[in-house]
C-alpha atoms as one frame of an Amber mdcrd trajectory, in Angstrom:
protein
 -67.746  -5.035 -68.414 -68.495  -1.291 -69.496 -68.820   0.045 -72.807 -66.657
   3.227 -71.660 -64.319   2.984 -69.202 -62.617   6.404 -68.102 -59.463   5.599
 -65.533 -57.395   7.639 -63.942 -57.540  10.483 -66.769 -55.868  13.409 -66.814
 -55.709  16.261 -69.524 -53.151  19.645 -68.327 -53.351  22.809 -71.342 -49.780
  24.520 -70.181 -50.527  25.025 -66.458 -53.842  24.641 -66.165 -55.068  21.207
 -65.282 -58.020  20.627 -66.956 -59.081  17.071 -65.552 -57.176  15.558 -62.675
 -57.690  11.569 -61.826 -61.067  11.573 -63.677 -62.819   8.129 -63.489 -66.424
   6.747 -64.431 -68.114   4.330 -66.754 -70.529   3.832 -68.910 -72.534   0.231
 -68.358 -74.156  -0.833 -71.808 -77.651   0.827 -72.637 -76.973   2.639 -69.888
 -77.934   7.122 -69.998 -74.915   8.396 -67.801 -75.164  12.333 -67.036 -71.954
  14.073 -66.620 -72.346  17.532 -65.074 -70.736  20.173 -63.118 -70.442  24.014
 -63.381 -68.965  25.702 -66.179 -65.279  24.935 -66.790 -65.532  22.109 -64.605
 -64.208  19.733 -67.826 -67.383  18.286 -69.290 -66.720  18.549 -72.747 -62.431
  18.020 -72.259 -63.995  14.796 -71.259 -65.506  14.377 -74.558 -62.631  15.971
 -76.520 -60.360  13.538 -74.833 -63.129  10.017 -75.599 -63.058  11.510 -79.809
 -59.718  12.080 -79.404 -59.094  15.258 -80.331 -57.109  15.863 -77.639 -54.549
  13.003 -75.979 -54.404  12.552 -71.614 -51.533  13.100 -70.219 -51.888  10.102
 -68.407 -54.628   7.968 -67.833 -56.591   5.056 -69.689 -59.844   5.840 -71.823
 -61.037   2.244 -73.164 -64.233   1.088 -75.280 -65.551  -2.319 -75.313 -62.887
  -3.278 -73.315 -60.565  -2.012 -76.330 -57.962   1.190 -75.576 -58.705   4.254
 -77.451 -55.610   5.760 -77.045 -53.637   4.749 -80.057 -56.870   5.360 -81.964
 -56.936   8.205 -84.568 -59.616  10.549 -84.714 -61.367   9.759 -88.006 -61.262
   6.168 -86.838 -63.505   6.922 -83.721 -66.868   6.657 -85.201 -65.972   3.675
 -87.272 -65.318   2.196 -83.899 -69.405   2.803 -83.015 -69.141   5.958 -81.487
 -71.033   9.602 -82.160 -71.595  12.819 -80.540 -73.120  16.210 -81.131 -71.609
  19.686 -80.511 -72.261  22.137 -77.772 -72.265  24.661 -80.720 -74.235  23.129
 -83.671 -71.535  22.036 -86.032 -73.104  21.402 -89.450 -72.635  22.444 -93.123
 -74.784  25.531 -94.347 -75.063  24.848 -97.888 -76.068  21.071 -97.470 -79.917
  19.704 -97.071 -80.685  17.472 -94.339 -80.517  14.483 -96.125 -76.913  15.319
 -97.130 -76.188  15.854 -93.722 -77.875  12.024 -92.967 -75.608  10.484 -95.601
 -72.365  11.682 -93.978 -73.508   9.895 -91.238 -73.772   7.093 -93.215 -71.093
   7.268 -95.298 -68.527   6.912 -92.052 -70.437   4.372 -90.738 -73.754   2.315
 -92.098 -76.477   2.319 -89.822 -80.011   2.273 -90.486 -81.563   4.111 -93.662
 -81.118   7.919 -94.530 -85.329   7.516 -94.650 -86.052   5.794 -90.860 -83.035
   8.489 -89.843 -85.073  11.136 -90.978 -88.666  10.032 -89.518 -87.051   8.838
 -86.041 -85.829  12.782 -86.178 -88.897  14.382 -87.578 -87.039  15.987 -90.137
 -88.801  13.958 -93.302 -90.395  17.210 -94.185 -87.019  18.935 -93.841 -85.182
  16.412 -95.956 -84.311  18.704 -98.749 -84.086  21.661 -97.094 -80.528  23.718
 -96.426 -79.631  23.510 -92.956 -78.810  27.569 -93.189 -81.488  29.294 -92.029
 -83.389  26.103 -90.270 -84.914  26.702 -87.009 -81.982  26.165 -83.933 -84.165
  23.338 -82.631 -84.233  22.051 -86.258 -80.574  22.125 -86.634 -80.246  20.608
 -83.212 -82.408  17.361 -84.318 -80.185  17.376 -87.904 -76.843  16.872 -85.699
 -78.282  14.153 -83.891 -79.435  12.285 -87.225 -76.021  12.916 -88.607 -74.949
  11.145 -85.511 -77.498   8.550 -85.447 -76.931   8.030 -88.954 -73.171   6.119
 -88.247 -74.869   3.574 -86.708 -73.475   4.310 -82.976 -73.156   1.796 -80.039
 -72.012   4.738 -78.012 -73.613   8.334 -78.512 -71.987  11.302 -76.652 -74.342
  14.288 -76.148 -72.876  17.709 -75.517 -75.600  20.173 -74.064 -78.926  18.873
 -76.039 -80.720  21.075 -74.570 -78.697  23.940 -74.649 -81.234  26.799 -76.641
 -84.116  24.725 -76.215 -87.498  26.338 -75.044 -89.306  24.408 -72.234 -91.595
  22.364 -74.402 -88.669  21.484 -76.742 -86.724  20.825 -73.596 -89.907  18.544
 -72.320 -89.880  16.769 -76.015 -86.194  15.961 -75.958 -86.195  13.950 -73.138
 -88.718  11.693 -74.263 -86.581  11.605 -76.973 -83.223  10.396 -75.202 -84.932
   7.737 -73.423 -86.634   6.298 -77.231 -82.415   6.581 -78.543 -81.651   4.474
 -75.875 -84.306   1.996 -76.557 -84.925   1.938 -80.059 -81.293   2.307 -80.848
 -79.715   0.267 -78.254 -77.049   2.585 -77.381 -75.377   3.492 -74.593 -75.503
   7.364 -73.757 -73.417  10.193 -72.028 -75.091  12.866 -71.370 -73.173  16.213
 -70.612 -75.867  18.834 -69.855 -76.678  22.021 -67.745 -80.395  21.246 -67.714
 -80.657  19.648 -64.152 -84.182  18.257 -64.158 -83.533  16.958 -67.739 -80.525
  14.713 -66.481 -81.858  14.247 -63.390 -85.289  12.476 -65.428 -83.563  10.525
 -67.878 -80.091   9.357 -66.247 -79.647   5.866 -64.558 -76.043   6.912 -62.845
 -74.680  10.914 -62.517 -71.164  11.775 -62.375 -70.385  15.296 -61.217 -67.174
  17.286 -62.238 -65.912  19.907 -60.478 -62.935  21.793 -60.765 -61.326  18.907
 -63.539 -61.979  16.389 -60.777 -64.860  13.812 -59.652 -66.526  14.848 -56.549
 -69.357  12.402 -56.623 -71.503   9.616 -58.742 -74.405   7.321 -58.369 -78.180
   7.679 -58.537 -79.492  10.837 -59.310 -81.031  10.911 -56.236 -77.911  10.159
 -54.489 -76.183  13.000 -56.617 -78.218  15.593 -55.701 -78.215  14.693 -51.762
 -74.400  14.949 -51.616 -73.309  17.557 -49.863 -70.299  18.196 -52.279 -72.715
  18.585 -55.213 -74.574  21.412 -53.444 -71.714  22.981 -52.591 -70.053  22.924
 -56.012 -73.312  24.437 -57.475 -74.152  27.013 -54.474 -70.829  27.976 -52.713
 -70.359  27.089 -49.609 -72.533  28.968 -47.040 -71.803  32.196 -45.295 -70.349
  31.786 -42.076
């Protein structure tokens, strides 16, 4: 059985349907990329697992449990994290505060093996105003790690990144998966990050699926290539 299971999901803002039919899984300690152009409905997908938004119809289910009566503040009890596109984190608080919120909504393991898993020890007290992007990048994912997730939902990791950071953070992913045991979706622009680190792909395009599997089955489809070239000049 899945971890996440994502049936039949779709999510309309007025008349604009943002994901149509959407469905793909998660397999436990699996890395699942989810890409697609911009506007395709990456993050709605997200949005819609945290709900902070509600599908207009369509089942979203974790551990084989429906989320859909779920609140939102009850999602990470539930085991399940993500980080921001945009950095979301408090200004005024250290790093270490930021750990401890993590832990507050759900115990995992210590603020201190948190902080040395990150390489943010030497950062502990240290306001994350004014810390480098990359820096505030790893603090989000602490926070995250911090709740003790089953499931962790990344939302463009690498998004800012320079190429060595890039290089560094997927050596990174792969250690989450292992040394955390979780299961990981991966949304990401960063093709030949996903493409290194994901066992299965699912594409978007448009709010809808147009292909999954391998990521060397992916990137063979013709639908893919299409979606991220345009169709060729007749």
């Amino acid at each position: 059985m899945a971890l996440l299971s994502v049936e039949g999901v779709t999510r309309r803002f007025g008349g604009i349907v943002a994901l149509e039919d959407v469905s793909f899984d998660a397999g436990e300690g699996e890395i699942v990329g989810l890409i697609g152009p911009n506007g395709a409905g990456k993050t709605t997908v997200f949005n819609l697992i945290t709900r902070l938004y509600r599908p207009d119809a369509g089942e979203i289910a974790f551990d084989g449990e429906s989320l859909l009566r779920t609140p939102a503040h009850r999602i990470v009890r539930l085991g399940i994290a993500r980080t921001f596109q945009n950095v979301e984190l408090f200004g005024s608080m250290t790093v270490l505060e930021h750990v401890l919120v993590g832990r507050h909504a759900r115990r995992g393991r210590s603020a201190r093996e948190i902080l040395d898993f990150a390489g943010l020890s030497a950062e502990a007290h240290r306001p994350a105003r004014g810390l480098p992007y990359g820096v505030q990048k790893r603090v989000e994912l602490a926070r995250a790690l911090a709740s003790g997730p089953r499931l962790l939902l990344l939302d463009e990791p690498a998004g800012g990144l320079n190429h060595e950071e890039v290089e560094g953070l997927a050596t990174l992913i792969r250690r989450l998966r292992d040394d955390f045991e979780l299961t990981i979706l991966l949304v990401e622009h960063h093709m030949e990050l996903v493409m290194g680190v994901a066992d299965r792909v699912h594409v978007l395009d448009f709010g809808r699926v147009i292909a999954g599997g391998t990521p060397a089955e992916v990137q063979r489809e013709p639908a893919v290539i299409q979606a991220y070239l345009g169709a060729p000049n007749v």
